[in-house]
C-alpha positions in Angstrom: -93.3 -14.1 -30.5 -91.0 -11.3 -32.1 -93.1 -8.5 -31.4 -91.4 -5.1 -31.9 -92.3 -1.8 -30.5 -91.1 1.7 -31.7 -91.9 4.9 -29.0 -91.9 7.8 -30.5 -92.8 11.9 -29.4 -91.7 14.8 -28.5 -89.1 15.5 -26.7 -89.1 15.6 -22.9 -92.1 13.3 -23.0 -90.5 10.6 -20.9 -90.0 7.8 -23.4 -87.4 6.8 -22.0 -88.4 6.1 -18.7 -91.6 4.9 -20.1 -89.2 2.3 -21.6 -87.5 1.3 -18.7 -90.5 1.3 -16.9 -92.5 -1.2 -19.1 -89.2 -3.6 -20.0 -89.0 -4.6 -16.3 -92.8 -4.2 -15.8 -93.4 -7.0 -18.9 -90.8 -8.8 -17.9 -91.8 -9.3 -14.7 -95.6 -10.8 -16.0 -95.3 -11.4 -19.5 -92.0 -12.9 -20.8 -88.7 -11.0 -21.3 -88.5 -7.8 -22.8 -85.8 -5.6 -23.8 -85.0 -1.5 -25.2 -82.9 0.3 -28.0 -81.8 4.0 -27.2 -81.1 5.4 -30.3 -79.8 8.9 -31.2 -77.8 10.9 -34.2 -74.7 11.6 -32.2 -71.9 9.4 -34.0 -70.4 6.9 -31.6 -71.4 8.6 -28.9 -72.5 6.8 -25.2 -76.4 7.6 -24.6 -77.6 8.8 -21.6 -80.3 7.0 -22.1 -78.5 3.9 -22.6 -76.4 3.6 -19.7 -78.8 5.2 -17.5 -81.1 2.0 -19.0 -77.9 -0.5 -17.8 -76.9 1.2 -14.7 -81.1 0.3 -14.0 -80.4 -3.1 -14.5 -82.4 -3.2 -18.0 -81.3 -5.2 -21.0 -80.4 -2.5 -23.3 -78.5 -1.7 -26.3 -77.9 1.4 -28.1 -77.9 2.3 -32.1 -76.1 5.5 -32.6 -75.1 7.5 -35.9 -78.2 7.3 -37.6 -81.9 7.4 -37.2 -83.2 3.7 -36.8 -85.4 5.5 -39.5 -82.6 4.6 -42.2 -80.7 1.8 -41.4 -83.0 -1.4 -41.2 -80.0 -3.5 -41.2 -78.5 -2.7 -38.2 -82.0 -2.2 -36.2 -82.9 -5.9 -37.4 -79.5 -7.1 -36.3 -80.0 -5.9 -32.5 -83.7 -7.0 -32.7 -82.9 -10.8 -33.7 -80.1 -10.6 -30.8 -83.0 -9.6 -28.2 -85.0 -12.6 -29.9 -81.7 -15.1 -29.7 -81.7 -14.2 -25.9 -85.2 -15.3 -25.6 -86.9 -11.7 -25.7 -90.4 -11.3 -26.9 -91.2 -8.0 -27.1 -88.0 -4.9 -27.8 -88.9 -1.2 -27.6 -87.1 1.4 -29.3 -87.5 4.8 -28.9 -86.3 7.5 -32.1 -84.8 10.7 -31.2 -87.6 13.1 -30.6 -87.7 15.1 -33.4 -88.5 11.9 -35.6 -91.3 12.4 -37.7 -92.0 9.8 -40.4 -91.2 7.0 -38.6 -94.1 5.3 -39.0 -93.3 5.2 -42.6 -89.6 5.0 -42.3 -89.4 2.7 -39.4 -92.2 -0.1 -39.8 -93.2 0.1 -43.2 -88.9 0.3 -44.3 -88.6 -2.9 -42.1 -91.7 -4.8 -43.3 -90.1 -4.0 -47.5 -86.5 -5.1 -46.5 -87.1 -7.5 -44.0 -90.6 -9.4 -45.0 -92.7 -11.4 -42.1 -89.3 -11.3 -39.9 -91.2 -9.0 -37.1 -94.8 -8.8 -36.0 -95.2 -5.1 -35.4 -96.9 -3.8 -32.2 -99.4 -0.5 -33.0 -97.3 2.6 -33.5 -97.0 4.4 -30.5 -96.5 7.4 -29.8 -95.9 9.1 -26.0 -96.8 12.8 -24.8 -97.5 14.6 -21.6 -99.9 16.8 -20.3 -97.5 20.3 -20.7 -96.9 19.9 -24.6 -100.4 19.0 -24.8 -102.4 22.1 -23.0 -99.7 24.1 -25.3 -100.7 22.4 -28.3 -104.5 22.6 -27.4 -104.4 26.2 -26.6 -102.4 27.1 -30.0 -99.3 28.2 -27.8 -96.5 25.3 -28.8 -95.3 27.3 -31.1 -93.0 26.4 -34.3 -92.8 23.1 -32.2 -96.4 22.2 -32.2 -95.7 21.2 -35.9 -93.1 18.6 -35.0 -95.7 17.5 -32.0 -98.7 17.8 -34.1 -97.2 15.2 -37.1 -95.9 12.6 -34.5 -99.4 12.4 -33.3 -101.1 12.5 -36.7 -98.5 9.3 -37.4 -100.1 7.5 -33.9 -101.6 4.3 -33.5 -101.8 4.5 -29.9 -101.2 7.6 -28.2 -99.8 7.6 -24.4 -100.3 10.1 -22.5 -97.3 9.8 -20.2 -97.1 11.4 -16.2 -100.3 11.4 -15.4 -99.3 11.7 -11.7 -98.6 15.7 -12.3 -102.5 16.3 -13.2 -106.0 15.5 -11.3 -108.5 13.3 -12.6 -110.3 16.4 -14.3 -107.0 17.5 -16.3 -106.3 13.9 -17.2 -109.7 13.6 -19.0 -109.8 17.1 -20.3 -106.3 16.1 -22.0 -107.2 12.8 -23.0 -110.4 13.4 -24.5 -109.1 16.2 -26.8 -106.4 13.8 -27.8 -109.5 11.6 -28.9 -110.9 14.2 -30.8 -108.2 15.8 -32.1 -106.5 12.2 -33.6 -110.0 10.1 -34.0 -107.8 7.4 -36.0 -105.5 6.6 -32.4 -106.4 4.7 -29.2 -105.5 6.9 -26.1 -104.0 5.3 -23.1 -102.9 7.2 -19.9 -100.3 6.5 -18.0 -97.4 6.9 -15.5 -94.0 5.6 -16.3 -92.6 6.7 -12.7 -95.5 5.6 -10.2 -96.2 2.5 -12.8 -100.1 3.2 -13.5 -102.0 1.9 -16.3 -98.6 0.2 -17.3 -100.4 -3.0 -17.8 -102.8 -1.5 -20.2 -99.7 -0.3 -22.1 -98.4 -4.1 -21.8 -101.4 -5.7 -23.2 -102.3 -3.2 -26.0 -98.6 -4.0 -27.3 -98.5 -7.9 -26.5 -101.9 -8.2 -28.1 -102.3 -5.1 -30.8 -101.1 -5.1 -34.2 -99.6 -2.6 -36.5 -102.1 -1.9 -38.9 -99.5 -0.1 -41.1 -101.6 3.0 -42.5 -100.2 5.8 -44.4 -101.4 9.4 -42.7 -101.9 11.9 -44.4 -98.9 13.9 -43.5 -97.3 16.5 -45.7 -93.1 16.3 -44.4 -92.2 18.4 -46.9 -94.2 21.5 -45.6 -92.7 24.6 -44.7 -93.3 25.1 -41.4 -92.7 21.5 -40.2 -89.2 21.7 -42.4 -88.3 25.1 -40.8 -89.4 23.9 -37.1 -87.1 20.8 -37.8 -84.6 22.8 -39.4 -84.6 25.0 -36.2 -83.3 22.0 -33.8 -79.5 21.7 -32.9 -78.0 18.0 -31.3 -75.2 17.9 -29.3 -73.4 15.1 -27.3 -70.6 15.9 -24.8 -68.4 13.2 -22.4 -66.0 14.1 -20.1 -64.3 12.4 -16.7 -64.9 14.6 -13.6 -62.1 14.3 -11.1 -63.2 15.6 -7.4 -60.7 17.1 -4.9 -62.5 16.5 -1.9 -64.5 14.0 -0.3 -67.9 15.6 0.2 -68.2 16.3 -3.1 -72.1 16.6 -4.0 -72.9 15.3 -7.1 -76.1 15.8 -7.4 -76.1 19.4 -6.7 -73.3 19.7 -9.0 -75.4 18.1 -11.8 -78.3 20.5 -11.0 -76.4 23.5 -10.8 -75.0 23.0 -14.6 -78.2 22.0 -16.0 -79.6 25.4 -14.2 -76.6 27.7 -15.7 -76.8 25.8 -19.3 -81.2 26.4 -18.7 -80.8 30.1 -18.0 -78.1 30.9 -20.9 -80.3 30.2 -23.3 -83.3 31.7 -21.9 -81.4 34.9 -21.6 -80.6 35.0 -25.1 -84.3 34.0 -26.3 -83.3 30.2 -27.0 -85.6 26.7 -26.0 -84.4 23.9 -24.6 -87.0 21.1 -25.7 -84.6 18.5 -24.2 -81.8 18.3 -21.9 -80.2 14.8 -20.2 -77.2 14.9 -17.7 -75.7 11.6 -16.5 -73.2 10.9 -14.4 -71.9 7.9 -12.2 -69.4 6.6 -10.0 -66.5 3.7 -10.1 -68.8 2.3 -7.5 -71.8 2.0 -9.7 -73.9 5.0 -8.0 -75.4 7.4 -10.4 -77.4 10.8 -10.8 -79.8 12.3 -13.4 -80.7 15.7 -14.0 -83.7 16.5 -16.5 -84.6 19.9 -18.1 -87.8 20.0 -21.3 -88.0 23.2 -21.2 -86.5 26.8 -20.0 -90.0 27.7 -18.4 -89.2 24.5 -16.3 -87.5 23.6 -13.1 -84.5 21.2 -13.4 -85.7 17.9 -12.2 -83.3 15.7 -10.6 -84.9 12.6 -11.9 -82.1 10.8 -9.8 -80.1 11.9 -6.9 -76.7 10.5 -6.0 -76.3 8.5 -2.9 -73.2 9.1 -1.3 -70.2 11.3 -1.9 -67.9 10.2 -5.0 -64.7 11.3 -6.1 -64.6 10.5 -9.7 -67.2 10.6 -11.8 -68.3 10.0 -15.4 -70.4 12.2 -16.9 -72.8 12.0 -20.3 -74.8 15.6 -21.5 -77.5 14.6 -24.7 -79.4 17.6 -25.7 -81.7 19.2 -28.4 -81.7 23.1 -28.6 -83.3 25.3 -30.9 -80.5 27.1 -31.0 -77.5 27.2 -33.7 -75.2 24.3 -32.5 -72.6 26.4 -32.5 -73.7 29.1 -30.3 -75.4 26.0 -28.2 -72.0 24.6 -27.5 -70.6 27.6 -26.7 -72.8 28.5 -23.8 -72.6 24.3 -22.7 -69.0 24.6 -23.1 -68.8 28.0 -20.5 -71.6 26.4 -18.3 -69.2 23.4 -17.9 -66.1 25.0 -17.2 -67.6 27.9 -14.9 -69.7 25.2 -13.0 -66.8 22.5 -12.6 -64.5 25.6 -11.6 -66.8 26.3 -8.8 -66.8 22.3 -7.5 -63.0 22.3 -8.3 -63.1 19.5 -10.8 -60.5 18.3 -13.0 -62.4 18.0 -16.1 -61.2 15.9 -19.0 -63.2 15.6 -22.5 -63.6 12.0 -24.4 -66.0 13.2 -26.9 -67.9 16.0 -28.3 -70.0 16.0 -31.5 -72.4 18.9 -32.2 -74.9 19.5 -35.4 -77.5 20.6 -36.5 -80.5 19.3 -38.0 -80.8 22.0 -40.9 -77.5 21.4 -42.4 
């Protein structure tokens, strides 16, 4: 079986770890099973990636370009996976992807006939962006949310361990209502429930490879999209001192980046920080949101003293003025740990341009 799997949603809806989760969860029952992380940012390491390999999943990364566009290279890593003896490989897109129902499976099916057997387009959310969207307060947003859900298969309603059992079914069943033409699971990637409903609705579904009804040249889905800023920074932190904490380090940038934009009326849909040790230990600090608390999705387990830190983020902010206030945060933050901070890359855009 080559069965193929693409994850898409909205940001901050935890397709990642749903990934992760479900690669070592199939693997562990099914057969082997393996991720792509795939982003804009042009040669760039993914968070998502190495967090993925520093996990000890079988991963691989497609950067540059939307898998969206470049069938070639997506069909390349997937027959790799396949040589290895994989039977099912998950991608996610980056979170603003809308169309890749279209782009994705039906692009791969024309230039790459009866190669892949296409698992139902899936597409993950959580129980925040969908009590905004439900009560009309996403905002310019909601369009982006609203189309990857329109594009859906299967919908997933990820972290179902931050609601009761009343929430989960008040969320689920509008989801139902709301998308008649998708199949709504629930689930939680962290605590690993319902993951082997996920399993088996991919091992054993089928794309049916309909066209929605989706109108991606409308104004306000092109001006929410047009709205959204990337940006992709990699530096080496030296440490001075051996009680270095790095996982309050991490949580105190993502803080200061969170509240600079707040202050100045910007959202923060998205916002990774990864960083690891020569030794192999690693932190993880989350932010979807500037309403939200950082989440330190992974704490560090001893002191280090030279790290190697990744930042992958999506603002709605101009990516200029975005990497301004990263660029302070960085230096202002590092100042205070007294690190010795060297940049490897930096690439910055925005999605309008």
């Amino acid at each position: 079986m080559k069965k193929f799997a693409v994850f898409s949603g909205f940001l901050g809806s935890g397709k990642t770890t749903a990934m992760m989760a479900l690669t070592k969860f199939y693997s562990e029952r099914f057969g082997r099973a393996a991720m792509i992380s795939n982003d804009l940012g042009e040669g760039v390491m993914l968070a998502d990636h190495r967090l993925a390999e520093l996990s000890g999943c079988n991963s691989r990364q497609i950067t540059g370009e939307c898998i969206c566009f470049c069938h070639d290279v997506l069909a390349q890593n997937l027959n790799a996976f396949y040589d290895e003896g994989c039977e099912l490989v998950i991608s996610d897109i980056p979170g603003f992807g809308v169309g890749a129902l279209e782009h994705v499976y039906h692009g791969l099916t024309e230039d790459h006939p009866g190669q892949f057997e296409l698992a139902p387009f899936t597409v993950l959310t959580e129980p925040h962006n969908v009590m905004n969207l439900r009560r009309g307060e996403a905002g310019e947003m909601g369009f982006i949310l609203d189309a990857q859900l329109r594009e859906a298969e299967l919908i997933v309603l990820n972290k179902i361990d931050l609601i009761d059992d009343d929430e989960r079914e008040e969320e689920s069943s509008w989801l139902r209502l709301q998308y008649p033409e998708a199949k709504v699971l629930t689930i939680s990637a962290l605590t690993g429930e319902n993951l082997d409903t996920l399993c088996l609705a991919l091992k054993n579904g089928k794309a049916s490879l309909r066209r929605p009804d989706i109108d991606y040249e409308a104004d306000d889905l092109q001006n929410a999209m047009g709205s959204l800023s990337e940006y992709f920074l990699q530096y080496r932190a030296l440490v001075c001192c051996n009680d270095f904490n790095g996982s309050t380090y991490l949580t105190d940038l993502a803080w200061k980046i969170s509240c600079a934009l707040r202050s100045s009326g910007h959202e923060l849909p998205h916002f990774k920080l990864l960083a690891w040790s020569q030794e192999g230990d690693f932190g993880k600090a989350d932010i979807i949101g500037t309403d939200r608390p950082v989440e330190l999705a992974h704490p560090f387990e001893k002191p280090c003293t030279d790290l190697a830190v990744i930042l992958n983020a999506s603002a709605v902010c101009h990516d200029e003025t975005f990497d301004a206030m990263v660029w302070e945060a960085v230096k202002s933050v590092s100042e205070k740990y007294q690190l010795e901070i060297t940049v490897f890359r930096k690439d910055r855009f925005g999605l309008g341009e």
